[in-house]
C-alpha positions as CSV (number, residue, x, y, z in Angstrom):
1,X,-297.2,12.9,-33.8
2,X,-294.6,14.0,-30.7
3,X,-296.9,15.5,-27.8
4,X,-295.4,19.2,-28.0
5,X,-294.7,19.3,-24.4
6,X,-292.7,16.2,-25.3
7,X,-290.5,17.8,-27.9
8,X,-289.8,20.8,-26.1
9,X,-288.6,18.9,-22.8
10,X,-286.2,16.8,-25.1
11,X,-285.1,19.9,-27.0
12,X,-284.5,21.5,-23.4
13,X,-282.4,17.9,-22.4
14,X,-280.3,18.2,-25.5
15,X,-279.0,22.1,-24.5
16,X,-278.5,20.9,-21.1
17,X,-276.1,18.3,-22.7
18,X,-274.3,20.9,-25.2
19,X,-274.0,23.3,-22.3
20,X,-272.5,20.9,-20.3
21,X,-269.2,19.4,-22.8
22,X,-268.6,23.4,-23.4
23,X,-267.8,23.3,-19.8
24,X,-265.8,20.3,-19.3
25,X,-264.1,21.5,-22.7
26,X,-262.8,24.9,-21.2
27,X,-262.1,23.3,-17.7
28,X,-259.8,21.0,-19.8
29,X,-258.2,23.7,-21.6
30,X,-257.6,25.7,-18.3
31,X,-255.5,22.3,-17.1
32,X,-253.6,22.0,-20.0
33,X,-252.6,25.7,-20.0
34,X,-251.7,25.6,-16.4
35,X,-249.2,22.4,-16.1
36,X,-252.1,20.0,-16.0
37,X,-253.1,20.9,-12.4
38,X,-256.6,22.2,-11.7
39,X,-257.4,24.0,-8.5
40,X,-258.6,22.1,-5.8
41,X,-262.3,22.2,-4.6
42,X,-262.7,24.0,-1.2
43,X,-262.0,21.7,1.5
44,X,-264.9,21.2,4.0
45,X,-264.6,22.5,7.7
46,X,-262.5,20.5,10.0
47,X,-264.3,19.0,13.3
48,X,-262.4,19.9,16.4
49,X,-260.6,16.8,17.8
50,X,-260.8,16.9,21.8
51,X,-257.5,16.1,23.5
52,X,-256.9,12.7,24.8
53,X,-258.3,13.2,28.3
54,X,-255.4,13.5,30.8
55,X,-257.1,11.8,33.5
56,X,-258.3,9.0,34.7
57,X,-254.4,8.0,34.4
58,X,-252.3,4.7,35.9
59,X,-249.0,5.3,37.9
60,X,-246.8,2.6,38.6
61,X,-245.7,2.7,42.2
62,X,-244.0,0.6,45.0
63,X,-247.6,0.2,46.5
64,X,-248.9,-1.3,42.6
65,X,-250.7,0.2,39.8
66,X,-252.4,3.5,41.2
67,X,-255.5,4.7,39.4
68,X,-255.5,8.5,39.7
69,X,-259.1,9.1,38.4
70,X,-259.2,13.1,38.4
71,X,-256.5,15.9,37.8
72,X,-255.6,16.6,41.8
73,X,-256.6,19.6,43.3
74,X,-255.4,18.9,47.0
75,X,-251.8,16.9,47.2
76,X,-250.5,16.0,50.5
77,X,-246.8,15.0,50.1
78,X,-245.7,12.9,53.8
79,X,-242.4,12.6,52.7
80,X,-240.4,15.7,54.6
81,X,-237.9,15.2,51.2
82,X,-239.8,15.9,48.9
83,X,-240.9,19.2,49.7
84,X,-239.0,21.1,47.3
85,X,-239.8,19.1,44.1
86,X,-243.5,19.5,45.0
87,X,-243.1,23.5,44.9
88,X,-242.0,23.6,41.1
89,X,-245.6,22.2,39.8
90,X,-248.6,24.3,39.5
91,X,-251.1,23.6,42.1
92,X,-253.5,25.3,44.1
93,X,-253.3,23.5,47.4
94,X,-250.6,21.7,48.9
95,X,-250.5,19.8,52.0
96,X,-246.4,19.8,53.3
97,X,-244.2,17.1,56.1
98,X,-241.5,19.2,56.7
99,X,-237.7,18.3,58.3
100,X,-237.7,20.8,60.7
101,X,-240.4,23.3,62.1
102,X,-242.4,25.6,60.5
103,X,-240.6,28.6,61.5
104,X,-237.1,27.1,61.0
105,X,-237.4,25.8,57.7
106,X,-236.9,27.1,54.4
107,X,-240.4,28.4,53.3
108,X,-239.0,32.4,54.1
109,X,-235.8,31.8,51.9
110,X,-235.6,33.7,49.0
111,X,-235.1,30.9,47.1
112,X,-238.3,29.4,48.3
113,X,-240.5,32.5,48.2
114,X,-241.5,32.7,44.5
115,X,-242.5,29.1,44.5
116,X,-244.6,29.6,48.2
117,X,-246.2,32.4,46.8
118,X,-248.3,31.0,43.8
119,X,-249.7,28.3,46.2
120,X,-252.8,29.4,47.0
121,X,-253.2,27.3,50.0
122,X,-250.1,25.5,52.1
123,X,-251.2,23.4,54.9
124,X,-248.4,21.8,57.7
125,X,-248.9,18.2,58.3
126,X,-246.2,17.5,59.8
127,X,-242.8,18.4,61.2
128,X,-238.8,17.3,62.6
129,X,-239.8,14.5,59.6
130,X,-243.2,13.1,61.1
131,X,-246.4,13.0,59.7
132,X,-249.2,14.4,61.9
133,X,-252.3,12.4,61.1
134,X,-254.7,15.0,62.2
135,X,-253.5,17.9,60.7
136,X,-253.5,15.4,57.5
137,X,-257.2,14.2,58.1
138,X,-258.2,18.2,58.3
139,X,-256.2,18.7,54.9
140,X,-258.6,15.9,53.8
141,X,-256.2,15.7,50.5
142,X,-257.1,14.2,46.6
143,X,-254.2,12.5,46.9
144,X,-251.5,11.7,49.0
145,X,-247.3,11.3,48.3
146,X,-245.3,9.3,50.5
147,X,-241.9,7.3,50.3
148,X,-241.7,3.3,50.9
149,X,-238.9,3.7,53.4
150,X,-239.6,7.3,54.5
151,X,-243.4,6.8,55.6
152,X,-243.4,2.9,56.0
153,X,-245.0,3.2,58.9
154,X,-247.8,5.1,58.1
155,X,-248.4,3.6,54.6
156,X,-251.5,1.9,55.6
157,X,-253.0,4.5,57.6
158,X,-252.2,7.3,54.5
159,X,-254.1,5.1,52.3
160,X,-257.5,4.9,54.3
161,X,-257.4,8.6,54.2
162,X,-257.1,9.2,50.5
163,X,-255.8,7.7,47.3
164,X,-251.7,7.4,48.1
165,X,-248.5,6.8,45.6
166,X,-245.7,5.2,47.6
167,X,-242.8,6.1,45.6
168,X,-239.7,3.6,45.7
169,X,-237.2,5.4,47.1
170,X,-234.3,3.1,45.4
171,X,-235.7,3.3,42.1
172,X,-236.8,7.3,42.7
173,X,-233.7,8.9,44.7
174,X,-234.5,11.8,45.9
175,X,-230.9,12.3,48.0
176,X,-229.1,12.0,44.7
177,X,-230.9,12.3,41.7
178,X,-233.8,14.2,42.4
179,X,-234.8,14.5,38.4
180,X,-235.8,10.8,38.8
181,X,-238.5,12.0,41.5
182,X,-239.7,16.0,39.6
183,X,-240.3,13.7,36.7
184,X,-242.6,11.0,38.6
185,X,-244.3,14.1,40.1
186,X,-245.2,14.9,36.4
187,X,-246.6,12.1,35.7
188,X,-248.7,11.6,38.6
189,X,-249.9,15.3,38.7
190,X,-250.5,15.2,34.7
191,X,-247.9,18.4,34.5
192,X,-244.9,16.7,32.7
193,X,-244.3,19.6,30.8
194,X,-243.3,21.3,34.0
195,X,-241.0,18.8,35.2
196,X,-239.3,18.8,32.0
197,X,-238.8,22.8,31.7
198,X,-237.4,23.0,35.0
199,X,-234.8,20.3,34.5
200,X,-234.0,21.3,31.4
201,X,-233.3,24.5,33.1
202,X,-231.4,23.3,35.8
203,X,-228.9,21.3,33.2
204,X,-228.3,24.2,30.8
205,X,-227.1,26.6,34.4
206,X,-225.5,23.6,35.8
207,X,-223.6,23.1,32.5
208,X,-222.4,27.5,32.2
209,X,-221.3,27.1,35.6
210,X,-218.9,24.1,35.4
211,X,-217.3,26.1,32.1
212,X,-217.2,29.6,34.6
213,X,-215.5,27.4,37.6
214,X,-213.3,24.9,34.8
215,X,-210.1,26.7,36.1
216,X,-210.5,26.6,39.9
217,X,-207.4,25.4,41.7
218,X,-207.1,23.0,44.3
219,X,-209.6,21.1,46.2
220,X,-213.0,22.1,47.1
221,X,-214.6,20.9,50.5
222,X,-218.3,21.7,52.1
223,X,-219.3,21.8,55.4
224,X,-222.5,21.9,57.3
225,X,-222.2,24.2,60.1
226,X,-224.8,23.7,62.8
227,X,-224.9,24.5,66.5
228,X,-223.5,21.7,68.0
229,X,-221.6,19.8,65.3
230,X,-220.2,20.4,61.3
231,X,-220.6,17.8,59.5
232,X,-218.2,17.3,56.3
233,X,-220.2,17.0,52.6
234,X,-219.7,13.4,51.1
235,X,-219.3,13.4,46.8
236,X,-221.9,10.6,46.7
237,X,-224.4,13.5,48.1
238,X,-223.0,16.4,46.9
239,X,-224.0,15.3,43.3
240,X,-224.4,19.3,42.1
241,X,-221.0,20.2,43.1
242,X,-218.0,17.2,42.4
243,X,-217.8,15.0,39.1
244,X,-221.0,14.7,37.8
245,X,-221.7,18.3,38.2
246,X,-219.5,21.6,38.7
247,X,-216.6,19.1,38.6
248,X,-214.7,20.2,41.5
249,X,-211.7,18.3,42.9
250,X,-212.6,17.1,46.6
251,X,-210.1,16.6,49.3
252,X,-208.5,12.8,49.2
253,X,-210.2,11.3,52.4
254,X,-211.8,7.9,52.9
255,X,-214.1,10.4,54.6
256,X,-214.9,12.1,51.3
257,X,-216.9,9.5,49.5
258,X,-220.2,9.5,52.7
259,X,-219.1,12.3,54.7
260,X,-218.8,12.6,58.4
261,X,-218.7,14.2,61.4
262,X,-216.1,16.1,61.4
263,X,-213.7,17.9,64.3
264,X,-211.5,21.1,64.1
265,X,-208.5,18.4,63.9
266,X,-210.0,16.5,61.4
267,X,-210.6,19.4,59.2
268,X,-207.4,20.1,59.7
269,X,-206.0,17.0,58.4
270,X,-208.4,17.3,55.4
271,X,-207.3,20.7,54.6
272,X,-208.4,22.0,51.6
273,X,-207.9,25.2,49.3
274,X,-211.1,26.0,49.1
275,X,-214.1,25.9,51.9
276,X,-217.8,26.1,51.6
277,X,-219.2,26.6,54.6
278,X,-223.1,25.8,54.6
279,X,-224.2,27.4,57.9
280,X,-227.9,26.2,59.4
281,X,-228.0,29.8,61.2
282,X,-227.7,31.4,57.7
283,X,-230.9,33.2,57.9
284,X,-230.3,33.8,61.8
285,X,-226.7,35.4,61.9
286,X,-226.9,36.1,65.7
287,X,-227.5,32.5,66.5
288,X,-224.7,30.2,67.7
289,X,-222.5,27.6,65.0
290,X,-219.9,25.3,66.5
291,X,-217.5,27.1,64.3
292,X,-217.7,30.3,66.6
293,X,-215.3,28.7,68.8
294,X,-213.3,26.8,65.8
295,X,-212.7,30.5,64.8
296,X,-210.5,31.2,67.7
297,X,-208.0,28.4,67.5
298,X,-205.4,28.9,65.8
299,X,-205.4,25.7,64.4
300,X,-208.4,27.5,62.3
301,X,-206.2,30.5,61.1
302,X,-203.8,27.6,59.8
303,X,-206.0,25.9,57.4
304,X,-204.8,26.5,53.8
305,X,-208.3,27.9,52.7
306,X,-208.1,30.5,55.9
307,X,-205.4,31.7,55.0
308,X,-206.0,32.2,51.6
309,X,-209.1,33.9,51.9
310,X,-210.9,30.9,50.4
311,X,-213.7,30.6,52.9
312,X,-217.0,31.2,51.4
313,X,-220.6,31.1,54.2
314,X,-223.8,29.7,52.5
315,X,-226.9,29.0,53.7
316,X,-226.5,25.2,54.5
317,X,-230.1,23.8,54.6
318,X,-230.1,24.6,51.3
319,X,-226.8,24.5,49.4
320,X,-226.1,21.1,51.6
321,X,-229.5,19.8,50.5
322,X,-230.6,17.6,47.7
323,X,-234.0,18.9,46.0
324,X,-233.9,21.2,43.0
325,X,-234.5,24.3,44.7
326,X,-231.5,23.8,47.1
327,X,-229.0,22.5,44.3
328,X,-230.1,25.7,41.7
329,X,-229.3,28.2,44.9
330,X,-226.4,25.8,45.8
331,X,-224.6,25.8,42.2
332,X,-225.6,29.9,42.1
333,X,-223.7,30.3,45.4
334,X,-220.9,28.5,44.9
335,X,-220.1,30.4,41.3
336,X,-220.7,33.9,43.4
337,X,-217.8,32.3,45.8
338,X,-215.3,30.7,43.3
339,X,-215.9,32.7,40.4
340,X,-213.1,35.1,40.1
């Protein structure tokens, strides 16, 4: 004889059983009525996947393969041409060589006050293109940008005060292709989005103004007007304006290709349709420009572009410059001036 507890835990197995093909019965009924496809069980919660960490990074540079173990905070850039790539990227503190003084370079400009603004703190270490090692060592920088060429003097003493990238200047160009060196800033300062939404910016107004100014006639020349001398704008600088940008026709000159000094005679001889005249005293009408005295000759009042009405004033240290700011209020200028 079964133990009763015995029978009753079988009977109790056998329902389990019954109760159990019902269900896998219906469930396949369910497919079959619904194209074979049964819902899917509820997925379990995803785990957050952390970003690959952005630094520790490696930068390849003309001084070797730089280690750039946090984000920087405090950037020093020694090169005085570099100052206005630095200015597009988001930082806190920036430590600034500049090509002229404090009070007569750009910082004030228009153009440059947006981008001074959001600095929290700008430090001057140096000026007129030198690099004053004190004011540096007070900065006391995370890092420090320089140039092989530009700071090769230096280079040894930058990098016993902090962790330095020596950019190569013939690879990196900051005179004519300045892209190269806002998207090696982006990769050392971990912000390449940055670099890549301002020069995508730059291209897409560089590219609306060349279609504005595609019917200019005649040739187009720039000049740099400072106190003592004018210097004529070569093509191979003046990347923004000629082929490879706004596509304007310059002057035929052996002259035109570097640029040079130039003299109320030779201007004369280059005479073009159009002149851009960058003045240095832009922001300081009331000081003296050589062309003050240009202006009374009446070899002046002969040139083509005089006579025509075609001379256009710009502010020079930037429109004749070579960094992003400059070139955006450069190509902006010049389509106010030609633009009719």
């Amino acid at each position: 004889m079964k133990d009763r507890n015995t029978t009753s835990w079988s009977a109790l197995f056998s329902g389990f059983i019954c109760l159990l093909l019902l269900l896998s019965a219906c469930s396949s009924n369910a497919e079959s009525n619904n194209g074979g496809t049964a819902s899917p069980p509820p997925k379990a919660p995803e785990q957050e996947t952390a970003a690959p960490a952005v630094f520790p990074r490696t930068v390849e540079a003309a001084n070797g393969s730089i280690v750039i173990q946090e984000k920087p905070e405090r950037v020093a850039v020694v090169h005085w041409g570099y100052v206005d790539s630095i200015l597009l990227f988001d930082l806190k503190s920036i430590g600034l060589a500049l090509p002229f003084t404090k009070d007569s370079s750009s910082l004030n400009t228009d153009t440059y006050k947006p981008y001074v603004a959001k600095v929290g703190e700008l430090a001057i270490i140096g000026e007129n293109t030198t690099v004053n090692m004190e004011a540096l060592l007070e900065y006391a920088p995370d890092i420090i940008i320089a140039g092989n060429v530009t700071n090769a003097e230096v280079t040894d003493q930058l990098a016993k005060i902090a962790t330095t990238v020596v950019i190569n200047e013939a690879d990196t160009d900051v005179w004519s292709n300045w892209p190269a060196l806002v998207t090696k800033f982006g990769e050392i300062l971990g912000q390449e989005n940055v670099a890549e939404e301002f020069i995508a910016g730059y291209q897409a107004k560089l590219q609306d103004a060349k279609e504005k100014l595609a019917d200019v006639k005649g040739t187009v020349a720039f000049l740099q007007v400072r106190n003592n001398a004018v210097w004529l704008g070569g093509t191979k600088y003046l990347v923004p304006y000629y082929d490879k940008g706004l596509g304007l026709k310059a002057p035929e000159s052996p002259a035109m290709t570097e640029g040079a000094e130039m003299s109320l005679e030779g201007l004369s001889a280059l005479n073009p349709d159009h002149l851009i005249l960058g003045y240095f005293n832009y922001e300081n009408p009331s000081a003296a420009s050589m062309t003050d005295e240009w202006e009374q000759s009446e070899v002046w009042k002969d040139l083509k572009a005089v006579e025509s009405g075609q001379t256009h004033a710009v502010n020079g240290a930037l429109a004749m410059g070579y960094g992003p700011l400059g070139n955006t209020y450069g190509i902006e200028a010049v389509l106010k001036a030609l633009d009719k």
